[in-house]
N, CA, C and O atoms as CSV, one atom per row, in Angstrom:
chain,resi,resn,atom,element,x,y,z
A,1,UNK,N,N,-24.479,10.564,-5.602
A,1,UNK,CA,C,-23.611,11.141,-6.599
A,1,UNK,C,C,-22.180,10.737,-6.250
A,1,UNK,O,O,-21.825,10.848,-5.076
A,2,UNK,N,N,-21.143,10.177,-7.373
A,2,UNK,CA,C,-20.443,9.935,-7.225
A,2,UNK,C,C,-18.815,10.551,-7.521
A,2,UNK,O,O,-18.460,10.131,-8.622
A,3,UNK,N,N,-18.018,11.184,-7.048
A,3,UNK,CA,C,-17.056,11.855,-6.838
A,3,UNK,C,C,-16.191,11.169,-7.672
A,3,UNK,O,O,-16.217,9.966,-7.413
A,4,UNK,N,N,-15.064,11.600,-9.014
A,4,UNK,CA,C,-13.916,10.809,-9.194
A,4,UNK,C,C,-14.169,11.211,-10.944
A,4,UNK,O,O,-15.035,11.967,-11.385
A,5,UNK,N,N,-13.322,10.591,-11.582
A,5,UNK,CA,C,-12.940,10.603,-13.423
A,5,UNK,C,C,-12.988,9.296,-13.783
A,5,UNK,O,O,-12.731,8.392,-12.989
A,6,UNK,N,N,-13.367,9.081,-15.175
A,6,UNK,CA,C,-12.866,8.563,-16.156
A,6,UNK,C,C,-11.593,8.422,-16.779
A,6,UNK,O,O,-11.285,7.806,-17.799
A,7,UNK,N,N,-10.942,9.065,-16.029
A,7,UNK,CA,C,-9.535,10.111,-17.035
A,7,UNK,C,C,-8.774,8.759,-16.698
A,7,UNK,O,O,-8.454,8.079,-17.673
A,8,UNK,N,N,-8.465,8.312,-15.506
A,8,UNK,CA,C,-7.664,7.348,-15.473
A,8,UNK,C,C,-6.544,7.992,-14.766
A,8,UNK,O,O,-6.549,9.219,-14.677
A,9,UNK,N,N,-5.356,7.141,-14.132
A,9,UNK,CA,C,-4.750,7.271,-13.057
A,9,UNK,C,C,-3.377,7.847,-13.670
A,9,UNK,O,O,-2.643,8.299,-12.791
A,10,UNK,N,N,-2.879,7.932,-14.935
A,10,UNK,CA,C,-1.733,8.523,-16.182
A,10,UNK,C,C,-2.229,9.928,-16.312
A,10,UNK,O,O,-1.276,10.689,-16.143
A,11,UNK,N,N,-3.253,10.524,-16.526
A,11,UNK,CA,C,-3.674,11.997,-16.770
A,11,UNK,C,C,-3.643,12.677,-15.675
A,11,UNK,O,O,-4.104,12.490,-14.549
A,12,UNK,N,N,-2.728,13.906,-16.410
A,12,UNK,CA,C,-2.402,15.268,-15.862
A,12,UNK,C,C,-3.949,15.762,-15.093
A,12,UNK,O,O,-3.984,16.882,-14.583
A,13,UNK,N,N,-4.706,15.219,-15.067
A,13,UNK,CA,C,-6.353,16.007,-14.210
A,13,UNK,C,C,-6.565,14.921,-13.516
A,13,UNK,O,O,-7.656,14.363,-13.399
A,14,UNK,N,N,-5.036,14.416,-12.797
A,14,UNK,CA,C,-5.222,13.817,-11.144
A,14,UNK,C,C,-5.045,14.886,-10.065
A,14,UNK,O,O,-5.794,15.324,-9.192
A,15,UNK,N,N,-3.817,15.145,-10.426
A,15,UNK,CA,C,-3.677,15.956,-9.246
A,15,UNK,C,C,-4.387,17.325,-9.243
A,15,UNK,O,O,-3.873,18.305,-8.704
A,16,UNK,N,N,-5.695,17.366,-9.918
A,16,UNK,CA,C,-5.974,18.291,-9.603
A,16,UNK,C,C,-7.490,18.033,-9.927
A,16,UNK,O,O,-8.295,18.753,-10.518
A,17,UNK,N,N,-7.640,16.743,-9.343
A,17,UNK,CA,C,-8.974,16.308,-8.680
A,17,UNK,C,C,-10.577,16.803,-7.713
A,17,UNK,O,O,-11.802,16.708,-7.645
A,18,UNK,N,N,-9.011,17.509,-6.973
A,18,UNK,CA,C,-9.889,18.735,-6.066
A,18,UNK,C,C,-10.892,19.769,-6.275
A,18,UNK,O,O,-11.607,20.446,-5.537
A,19,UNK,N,N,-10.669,19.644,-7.765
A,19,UNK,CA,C,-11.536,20.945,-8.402
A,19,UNK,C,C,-12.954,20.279,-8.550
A,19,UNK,O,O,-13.795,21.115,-8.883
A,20,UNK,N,N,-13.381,19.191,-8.418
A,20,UNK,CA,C,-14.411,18.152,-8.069
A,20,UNK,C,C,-15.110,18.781,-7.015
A,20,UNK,O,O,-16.204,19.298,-7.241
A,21,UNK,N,N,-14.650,18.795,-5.991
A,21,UNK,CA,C,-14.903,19.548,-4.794
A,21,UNK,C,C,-15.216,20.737,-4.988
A,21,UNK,O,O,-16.326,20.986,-4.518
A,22,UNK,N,N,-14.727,21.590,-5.476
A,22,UNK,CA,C,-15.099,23.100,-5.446
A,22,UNK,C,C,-16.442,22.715,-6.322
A,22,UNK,O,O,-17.509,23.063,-5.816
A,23,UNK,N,N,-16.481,22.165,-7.339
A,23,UNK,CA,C,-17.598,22.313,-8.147
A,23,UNK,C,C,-18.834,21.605,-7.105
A,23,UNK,O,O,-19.850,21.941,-6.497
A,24,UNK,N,N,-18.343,20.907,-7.255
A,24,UNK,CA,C,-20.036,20.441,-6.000
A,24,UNK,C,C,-20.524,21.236,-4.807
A,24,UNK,O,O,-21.705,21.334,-4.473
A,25,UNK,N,N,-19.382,21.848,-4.141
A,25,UNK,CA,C,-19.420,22.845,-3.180
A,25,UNK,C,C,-20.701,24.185,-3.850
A,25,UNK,O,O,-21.833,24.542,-3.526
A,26,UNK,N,N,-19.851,24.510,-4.751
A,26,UNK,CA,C,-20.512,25.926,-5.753
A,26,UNK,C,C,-21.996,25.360,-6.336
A,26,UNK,O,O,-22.728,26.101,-6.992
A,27,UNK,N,N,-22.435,23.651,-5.949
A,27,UNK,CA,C,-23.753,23.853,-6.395
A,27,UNK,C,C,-24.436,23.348,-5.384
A,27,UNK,O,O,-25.434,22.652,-5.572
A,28,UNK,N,N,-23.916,23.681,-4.046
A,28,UNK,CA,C,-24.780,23.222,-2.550
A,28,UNK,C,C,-24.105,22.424,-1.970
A,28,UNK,O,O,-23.667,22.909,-0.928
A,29,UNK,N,N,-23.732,21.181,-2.180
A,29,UNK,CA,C,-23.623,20.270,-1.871
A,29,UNK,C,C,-22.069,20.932,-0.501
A,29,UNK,O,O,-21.132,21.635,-0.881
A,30,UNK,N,N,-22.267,20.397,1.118
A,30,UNK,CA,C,-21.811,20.351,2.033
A,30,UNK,C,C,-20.544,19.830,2.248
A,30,UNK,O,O,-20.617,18.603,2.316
A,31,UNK,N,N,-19.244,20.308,2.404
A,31,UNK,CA,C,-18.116,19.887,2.502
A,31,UNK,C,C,-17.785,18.085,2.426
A,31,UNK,O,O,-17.134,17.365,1.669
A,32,UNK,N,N,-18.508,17.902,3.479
A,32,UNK,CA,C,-19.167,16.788,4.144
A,32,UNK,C,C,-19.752,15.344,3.119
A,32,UNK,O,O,-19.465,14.147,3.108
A,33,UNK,N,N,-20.746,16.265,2.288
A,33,UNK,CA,C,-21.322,15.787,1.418
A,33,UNK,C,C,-19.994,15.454,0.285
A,33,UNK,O,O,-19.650,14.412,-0.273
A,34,UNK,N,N,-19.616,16.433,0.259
A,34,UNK,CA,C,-18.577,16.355,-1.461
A,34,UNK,C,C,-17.704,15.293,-0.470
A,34,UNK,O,O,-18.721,14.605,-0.387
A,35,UNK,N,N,-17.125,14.849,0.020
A,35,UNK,CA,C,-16.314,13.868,0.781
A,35,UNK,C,C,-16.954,12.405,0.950
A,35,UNK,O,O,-16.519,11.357,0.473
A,36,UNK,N,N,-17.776,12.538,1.524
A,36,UNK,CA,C,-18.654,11.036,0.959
A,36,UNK,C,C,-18.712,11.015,-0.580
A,36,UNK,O,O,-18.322,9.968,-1.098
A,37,UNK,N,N,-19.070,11.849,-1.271
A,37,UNK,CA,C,-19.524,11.196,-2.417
A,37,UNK,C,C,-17.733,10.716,-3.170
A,37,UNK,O,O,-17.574,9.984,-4.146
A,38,UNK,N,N,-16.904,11.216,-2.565
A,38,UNK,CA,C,-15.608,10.824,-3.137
A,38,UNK,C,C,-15.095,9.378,-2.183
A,38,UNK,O,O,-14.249,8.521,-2.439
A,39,UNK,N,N,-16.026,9.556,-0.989
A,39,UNK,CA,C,-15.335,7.877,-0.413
A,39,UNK,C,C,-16.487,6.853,-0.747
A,39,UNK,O,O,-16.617,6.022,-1.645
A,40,UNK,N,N,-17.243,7.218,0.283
A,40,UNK,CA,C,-18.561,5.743,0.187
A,40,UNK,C,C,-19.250,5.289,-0.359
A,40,UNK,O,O,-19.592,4.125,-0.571
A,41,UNK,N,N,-19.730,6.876,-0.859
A,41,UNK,CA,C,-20.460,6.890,-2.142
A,41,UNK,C,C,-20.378,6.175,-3.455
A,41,UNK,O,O,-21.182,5.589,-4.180
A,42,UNK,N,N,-19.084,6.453,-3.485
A,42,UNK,CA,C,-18.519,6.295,-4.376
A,42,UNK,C,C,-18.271,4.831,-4.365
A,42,UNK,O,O,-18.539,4.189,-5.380
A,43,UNK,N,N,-17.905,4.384,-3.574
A,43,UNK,CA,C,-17.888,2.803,-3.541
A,43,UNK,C,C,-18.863,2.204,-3.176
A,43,UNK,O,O,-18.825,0.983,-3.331
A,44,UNK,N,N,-20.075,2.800,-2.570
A,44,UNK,CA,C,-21.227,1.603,-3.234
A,44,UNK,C,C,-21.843,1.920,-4.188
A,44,UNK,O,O,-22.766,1.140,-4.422
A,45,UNK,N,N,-21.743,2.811,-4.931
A,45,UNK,CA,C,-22.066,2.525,-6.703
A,45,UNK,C,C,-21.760,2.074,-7.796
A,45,UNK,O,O,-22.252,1.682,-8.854
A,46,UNK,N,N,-20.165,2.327,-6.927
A,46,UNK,CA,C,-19.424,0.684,-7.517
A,46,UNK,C,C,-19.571,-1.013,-7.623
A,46,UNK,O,O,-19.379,-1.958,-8.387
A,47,UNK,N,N,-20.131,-0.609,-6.062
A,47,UNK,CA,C,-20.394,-1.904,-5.602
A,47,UNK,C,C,-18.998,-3.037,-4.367
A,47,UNK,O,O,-18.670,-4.177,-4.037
A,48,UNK,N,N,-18.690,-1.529,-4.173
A,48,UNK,CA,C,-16.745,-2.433,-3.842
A,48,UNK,C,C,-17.254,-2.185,-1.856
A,48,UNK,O,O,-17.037,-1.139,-1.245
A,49,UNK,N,N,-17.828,-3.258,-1.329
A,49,UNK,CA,C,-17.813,-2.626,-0.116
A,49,UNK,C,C,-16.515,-2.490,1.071
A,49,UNK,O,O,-16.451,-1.871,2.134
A,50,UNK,N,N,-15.957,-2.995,0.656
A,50,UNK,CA,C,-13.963,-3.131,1.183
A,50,UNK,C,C,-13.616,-1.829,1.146
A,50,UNK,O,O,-12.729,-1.556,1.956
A,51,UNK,N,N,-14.152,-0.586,0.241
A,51,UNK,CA,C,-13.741,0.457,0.586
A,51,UNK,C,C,-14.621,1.771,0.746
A,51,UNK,O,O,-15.852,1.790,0.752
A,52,UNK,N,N,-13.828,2.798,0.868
A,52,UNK,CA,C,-14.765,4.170,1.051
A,52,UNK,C,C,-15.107,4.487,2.580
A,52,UNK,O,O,-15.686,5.528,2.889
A,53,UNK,N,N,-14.678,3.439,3.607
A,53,UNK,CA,C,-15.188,3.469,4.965
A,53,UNK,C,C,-13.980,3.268,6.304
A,53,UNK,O,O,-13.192,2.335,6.153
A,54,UNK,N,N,-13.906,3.733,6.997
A,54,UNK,CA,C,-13.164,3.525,8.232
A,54,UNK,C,C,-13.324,2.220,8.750
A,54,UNK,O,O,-14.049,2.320,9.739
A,55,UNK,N,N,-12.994,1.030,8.559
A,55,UNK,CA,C,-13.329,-0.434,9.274
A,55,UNK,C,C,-12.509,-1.204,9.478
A,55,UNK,O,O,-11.382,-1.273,8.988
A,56,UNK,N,N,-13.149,-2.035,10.435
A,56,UNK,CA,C,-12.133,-3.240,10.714
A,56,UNK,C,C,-12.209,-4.172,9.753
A,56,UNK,O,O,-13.392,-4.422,9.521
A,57,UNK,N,N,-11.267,-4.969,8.909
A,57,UNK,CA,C,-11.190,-5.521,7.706
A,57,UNK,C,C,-11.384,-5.065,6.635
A,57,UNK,O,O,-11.581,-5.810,5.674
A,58,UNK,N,N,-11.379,-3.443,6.495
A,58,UNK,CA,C,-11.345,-3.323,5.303
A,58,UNK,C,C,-10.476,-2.607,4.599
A,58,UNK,O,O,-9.684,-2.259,5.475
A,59,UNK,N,N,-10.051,-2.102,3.481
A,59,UNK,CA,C,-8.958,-1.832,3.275
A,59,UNK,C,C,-9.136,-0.128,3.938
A,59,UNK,O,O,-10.014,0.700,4.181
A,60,UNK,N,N,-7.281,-0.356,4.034
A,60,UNK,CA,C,-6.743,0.834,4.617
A,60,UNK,C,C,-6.318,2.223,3.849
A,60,UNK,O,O,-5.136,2.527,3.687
A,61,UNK,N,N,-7.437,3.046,3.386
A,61,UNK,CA,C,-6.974,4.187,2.273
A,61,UNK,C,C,-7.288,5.213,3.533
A,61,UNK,O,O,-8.344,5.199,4.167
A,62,UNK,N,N,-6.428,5.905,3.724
A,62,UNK,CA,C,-6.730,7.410,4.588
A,62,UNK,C,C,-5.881,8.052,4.285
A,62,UNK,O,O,-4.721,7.696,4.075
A,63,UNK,N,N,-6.636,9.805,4.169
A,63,UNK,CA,C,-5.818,10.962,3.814
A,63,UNK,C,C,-6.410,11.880,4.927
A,63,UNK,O,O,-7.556,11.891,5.378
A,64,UNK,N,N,-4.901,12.955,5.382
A,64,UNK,CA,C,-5.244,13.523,6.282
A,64,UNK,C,C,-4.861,15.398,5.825
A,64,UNK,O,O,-4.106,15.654,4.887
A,65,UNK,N,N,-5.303,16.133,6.383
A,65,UNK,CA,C,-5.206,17.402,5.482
A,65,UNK,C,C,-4.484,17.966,6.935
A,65,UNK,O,O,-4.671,17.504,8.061
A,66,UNK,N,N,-3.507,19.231,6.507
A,66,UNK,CA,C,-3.156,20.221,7.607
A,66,UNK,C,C,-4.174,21.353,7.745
A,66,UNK,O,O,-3.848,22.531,7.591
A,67,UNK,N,N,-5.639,20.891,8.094
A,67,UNK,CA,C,-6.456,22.087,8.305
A,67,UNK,C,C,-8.001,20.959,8.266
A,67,UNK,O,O,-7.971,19.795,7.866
A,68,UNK,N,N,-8.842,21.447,8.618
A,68,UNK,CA,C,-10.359,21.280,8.678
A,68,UNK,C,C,-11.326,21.379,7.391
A,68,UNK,O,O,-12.029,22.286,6.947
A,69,UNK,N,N,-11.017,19.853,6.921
A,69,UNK,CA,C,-11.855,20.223,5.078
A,69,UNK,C,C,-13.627,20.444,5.114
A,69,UNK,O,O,-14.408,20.831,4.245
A,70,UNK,N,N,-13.861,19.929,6.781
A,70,UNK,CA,C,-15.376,20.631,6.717
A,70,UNK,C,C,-15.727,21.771,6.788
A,70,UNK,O,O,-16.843,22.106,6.390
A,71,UNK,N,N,-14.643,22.852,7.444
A,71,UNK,CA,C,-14.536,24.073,7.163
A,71,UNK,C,C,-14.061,24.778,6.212
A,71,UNK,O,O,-14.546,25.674,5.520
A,72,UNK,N,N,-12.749,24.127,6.260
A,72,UNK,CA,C,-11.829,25.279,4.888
A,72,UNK,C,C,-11.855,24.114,3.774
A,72,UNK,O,O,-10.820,23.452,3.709
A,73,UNK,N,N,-12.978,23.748,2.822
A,73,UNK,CA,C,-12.350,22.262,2.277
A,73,UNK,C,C,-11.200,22.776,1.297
A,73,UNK,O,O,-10.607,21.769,0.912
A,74,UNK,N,N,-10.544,24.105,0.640
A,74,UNK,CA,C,-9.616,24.309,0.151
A,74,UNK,C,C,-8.149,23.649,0.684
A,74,UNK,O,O,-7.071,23.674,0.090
A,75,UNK,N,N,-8.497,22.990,2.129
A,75,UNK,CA,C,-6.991,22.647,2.472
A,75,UNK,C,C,-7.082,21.141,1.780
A,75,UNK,O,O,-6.130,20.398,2.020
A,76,UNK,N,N,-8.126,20.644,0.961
A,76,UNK,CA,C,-7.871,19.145,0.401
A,76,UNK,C,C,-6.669,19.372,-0.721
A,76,UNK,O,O,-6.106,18.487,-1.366
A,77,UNK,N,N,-6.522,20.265,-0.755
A,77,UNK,CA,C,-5.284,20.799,-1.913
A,77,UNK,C,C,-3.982,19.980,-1.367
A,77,UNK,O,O,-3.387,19.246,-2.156
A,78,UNK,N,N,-3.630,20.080,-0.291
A,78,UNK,CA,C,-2.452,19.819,0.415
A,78,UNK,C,C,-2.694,18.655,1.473
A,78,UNK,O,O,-2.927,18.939,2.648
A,79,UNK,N,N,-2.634,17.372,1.042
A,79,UNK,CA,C,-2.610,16.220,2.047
A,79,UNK,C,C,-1.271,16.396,2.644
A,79,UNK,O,O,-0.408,16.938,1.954
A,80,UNK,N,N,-1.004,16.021,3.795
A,80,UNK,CA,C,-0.295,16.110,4.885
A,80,UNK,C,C,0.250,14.379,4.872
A,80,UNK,O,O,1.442,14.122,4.702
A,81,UNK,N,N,-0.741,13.334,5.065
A,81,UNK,CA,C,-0.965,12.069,4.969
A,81,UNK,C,C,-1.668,11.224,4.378
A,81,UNK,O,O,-2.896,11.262,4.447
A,82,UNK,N,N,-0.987,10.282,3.668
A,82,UNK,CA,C,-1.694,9.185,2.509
A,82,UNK,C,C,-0.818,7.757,2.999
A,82,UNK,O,O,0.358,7.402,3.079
A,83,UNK,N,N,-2.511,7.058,3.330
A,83,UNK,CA,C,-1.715,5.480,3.373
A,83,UNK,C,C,-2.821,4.833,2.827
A,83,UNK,O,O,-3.996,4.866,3.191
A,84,UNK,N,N,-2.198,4.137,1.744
A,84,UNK,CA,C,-2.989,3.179,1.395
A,84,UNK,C,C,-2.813,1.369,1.049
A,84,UNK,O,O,-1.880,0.961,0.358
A,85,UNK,N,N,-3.946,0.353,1.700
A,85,UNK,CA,C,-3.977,-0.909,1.507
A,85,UNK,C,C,-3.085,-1.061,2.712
A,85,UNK,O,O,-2.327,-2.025,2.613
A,86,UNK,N,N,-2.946,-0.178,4.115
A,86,UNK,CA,C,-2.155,-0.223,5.058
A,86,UNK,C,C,-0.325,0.120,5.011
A,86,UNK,O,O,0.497,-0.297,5.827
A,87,UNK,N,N,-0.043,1.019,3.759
A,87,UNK,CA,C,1.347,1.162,2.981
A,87,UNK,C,C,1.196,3.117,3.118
A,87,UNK,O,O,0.564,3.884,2.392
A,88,UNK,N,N,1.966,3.379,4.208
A,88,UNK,CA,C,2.188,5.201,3.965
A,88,UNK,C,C,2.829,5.275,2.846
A,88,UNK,O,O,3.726,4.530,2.450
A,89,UNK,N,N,2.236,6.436,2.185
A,89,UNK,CA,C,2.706,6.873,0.789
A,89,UNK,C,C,3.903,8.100,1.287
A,89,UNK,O,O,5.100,8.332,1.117
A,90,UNK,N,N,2.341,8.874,2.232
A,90,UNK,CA,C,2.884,10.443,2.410
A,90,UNK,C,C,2.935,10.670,3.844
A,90,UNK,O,O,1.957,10.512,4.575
A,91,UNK,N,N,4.180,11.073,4.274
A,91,UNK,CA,C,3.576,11.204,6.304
A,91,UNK,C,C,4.051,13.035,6.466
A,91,UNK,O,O,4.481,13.756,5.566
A,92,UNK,N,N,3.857,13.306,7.536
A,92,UNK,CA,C,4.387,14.564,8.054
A,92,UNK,C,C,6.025,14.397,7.670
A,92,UNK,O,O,6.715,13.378,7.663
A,93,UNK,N,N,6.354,15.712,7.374
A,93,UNK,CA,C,7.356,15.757,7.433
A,93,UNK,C,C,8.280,16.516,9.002
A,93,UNK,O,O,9.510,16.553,9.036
């Protein structure tokens, strides 16, 4: 199962993506689980293997939360850190 919209990257129901998460959460599916299906998952049903994964050569998308999203996944609300294609967006302040 794959995590993400149609909506496109212009619509107001980006930043609030997260609610993806709660919904899969509320029908079983493991913190854990709802997180793959928004990285790896998600990109091999795409078919894109360059992403969705921690690797050497592949591209550089990582987000980091101020809290434990396998525990509290409500802290995916608030990234702390975003770099992507090896380019910080968002760092600690």
């Amino acid at each position: 199962m794959g995590y993400g919209s149609d909506a496109g990257y212009d619509m107001p129901l980006v930043d609030n993506n997260w609610r993806e998460m709660e919904a899969m959460i509320s029908i079983g599916l493991t913190p854990i689980q709802a997180l793959k299906s928004a990285t790896s998952e998600a990109a091999k049903i795409m078919g894109l293997s360059n992403i969705g994964v921690i690797e050497i050569n592949k591209t550089a998308d990582i987000v980091a939360w101020n809290g434990d999203i396998t525990t509290e996944w409500k802290a995916i609300k608030d990234s702390v850190f975003v770099m992507k294609d090896g380019i910080i967006y968002k760092s600690p302040k």
